[in-house]
N, C-alpha and C positions, 0 to 999 in steps of 0.2 A: 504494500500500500504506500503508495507516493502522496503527501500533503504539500500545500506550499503553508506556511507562515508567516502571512504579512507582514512586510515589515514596514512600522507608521512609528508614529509618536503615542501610542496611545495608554496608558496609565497603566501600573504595574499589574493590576487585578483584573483587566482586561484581555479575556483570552481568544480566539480568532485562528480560524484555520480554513482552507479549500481543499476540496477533493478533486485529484486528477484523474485520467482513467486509467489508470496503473491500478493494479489489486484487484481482489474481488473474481465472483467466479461467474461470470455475463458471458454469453458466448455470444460468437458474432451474430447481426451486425452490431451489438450494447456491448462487447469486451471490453475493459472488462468489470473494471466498477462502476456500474451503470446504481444509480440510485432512485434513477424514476419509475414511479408505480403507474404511468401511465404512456410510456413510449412503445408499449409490445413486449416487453419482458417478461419472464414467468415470471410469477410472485414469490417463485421460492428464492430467486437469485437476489431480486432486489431486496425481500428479505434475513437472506443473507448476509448482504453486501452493506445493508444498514444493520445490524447486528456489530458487523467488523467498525462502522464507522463510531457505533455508541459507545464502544471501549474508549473513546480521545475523549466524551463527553461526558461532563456533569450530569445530564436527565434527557429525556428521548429529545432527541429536536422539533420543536413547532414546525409541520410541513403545513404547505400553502395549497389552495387549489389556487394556480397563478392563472388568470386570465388578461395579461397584457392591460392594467388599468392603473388606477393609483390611489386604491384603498387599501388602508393600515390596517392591521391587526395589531390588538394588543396581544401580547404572547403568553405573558402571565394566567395561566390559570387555564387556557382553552385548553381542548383536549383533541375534537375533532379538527380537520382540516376544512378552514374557512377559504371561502371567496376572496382571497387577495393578493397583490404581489408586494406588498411589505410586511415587519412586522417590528413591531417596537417591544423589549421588554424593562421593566422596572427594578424586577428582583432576581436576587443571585440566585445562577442556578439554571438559569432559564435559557434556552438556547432558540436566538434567533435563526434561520436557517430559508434560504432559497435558494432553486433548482436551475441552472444556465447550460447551454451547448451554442452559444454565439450572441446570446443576449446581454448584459452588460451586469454584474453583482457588484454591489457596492452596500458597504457594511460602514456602518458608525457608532460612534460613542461622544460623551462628552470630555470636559479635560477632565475631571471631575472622577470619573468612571463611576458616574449614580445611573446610568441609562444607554441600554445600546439600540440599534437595530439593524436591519436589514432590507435590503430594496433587489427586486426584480425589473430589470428595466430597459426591455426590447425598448427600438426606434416609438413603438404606439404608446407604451407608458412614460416613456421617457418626456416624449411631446406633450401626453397627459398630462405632467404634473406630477410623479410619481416622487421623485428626488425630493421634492419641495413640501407634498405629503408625509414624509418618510421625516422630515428635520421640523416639519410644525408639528408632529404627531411626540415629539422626543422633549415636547413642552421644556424649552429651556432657553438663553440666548443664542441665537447662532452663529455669532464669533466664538462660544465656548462647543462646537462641534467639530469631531472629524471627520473625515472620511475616508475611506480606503478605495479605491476600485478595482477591481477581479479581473480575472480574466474575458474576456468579450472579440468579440470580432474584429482586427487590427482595419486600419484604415486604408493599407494599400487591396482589401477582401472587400470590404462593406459596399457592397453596390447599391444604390436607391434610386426609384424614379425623381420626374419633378415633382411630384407631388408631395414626397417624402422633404424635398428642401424647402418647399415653398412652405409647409406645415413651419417649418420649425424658423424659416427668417420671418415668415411674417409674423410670429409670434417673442422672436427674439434678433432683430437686427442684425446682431455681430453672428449671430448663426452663421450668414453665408461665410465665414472664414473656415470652417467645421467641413465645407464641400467642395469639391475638388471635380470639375465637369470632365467627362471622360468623351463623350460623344451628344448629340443632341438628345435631350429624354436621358440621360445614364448619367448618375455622380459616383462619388466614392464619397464615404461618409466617414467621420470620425467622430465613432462614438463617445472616445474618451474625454476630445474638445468639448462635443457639446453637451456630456454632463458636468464636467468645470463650470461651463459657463452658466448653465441654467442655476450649479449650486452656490456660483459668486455673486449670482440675482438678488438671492434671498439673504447671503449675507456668510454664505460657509465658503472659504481661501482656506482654509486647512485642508489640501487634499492631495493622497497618494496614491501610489498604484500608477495602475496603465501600464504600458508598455508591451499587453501579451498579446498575441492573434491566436483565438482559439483556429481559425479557418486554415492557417498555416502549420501550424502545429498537430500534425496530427498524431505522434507516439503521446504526446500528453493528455490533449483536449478532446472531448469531442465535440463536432459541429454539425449543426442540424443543415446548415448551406452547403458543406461540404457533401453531406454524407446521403440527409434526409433522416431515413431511418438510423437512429441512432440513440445513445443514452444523454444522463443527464451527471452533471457535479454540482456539488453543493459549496455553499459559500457559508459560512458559522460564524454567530461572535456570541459569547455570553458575560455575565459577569462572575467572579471568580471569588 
């Protein structure tokens, strides 16, 4: 089992991990730590595969039913899997947790470490208001937030219509620096720019990460653009 461990600024009691597809026993096309209960896997593997992941964890992870939007859960205390693609928890113990294969995960805390969460945030949530969800939901100032971002779709991969650019300048001006035009109708996207920017809107500059292309990277990551049928990794932060 292969993890990455972010590495931020973020307060000693703050713990934080990603699942790669290293590990686990998925066979193709999910090899091999597939964790999603919902891509085609048998359910014996995925739970399995989360079995192996709850030994790094304090208490089972809060799973999302993610439908690309930018409703919060709070994580404390649910049990079943809600309608969301975030999730904010308050108390130690709790483990924030969302599902990616080229969508973007981005995990936060405060300086503080009294509050984390977690955000799901394809190009539709992202546009949504998902980010900006996910840091009013953590009720606190957001100069005292950080952020990490995960791994996602690299920017020389991310292809999007115009419709895709036009969503996110007319809604945020410096957007267009985020797209990169390839052919008429075709851009290239940069996911990472334009979750920076949507989160220096609201007032969060504390942020790290970026730099992965799950779509290139294929012995690590898996990608749904790449592949299609494929699994899912998880992105974690709890408090400690």
């Amino acid at each position: 089992m292969e993890l990455i461990h972010p590495d931020w600024p973020a307060p000693p009691n703050i713990r934080s991990l990603v699942t790669t597809r290293v590990g686990g026993i998925s066979q193709p096309p999910y090899d091999n730590f597939n964790l999603g209960s919902h891509v085609g896997d048998t359910p014996e593997a995925v739970a399995t595969n989360r079995a192996i992941l709850r030994e790094h964890c304090p208490s089972e992870p809060k799973w999302l039913n993610q439908v690309h939007g930018k409703a919060v859960a709070l994580a404390d205390g649910h049990v079943s899997p809600v309608d969301a693609d975030a999730s904010v928890a308050f108390e130690s113990g709790t483990v924030c947790a969302v599902l990616t294969a080229d969508c973007l995960p981005v995990l936060f805390c405060d300086r503080q470490g009294t509050r984390v969460a977690a955000a799901h945030a394809g190009w539709r949530g992202l546009a949504a208001g998902v980010l900006e969800a996910s840091v009013a939901a953590m009720q606190c100032e957001a100069a005292n937030v950080l952020a990490w971002l995960g791994p996602a779709i690299g920017p020389q991969a991310f292809e999007v219509g115009d419709e895709v650019c036009e969503i996110f300048v007319r809604d945020l001006p410096e957007a267009e620096s985020a797209f990169v035009q390839m052919q008429p109708g075709k851009w290239l996207a940069d996911i990472y720019q334009l979750a920076q920017l949507r989160l220096a809107r609201v007032g969060v500059t504390n942020v790290h990460g970026g730099g992965f292309c799950t779509y290139s990277d294929r012995e690590r990551f898996f990608s749904y653009r790449r592949d299609g049928a494929t699994g899912r990794m998880a992105s974690l932060i709890w408090r400690a």
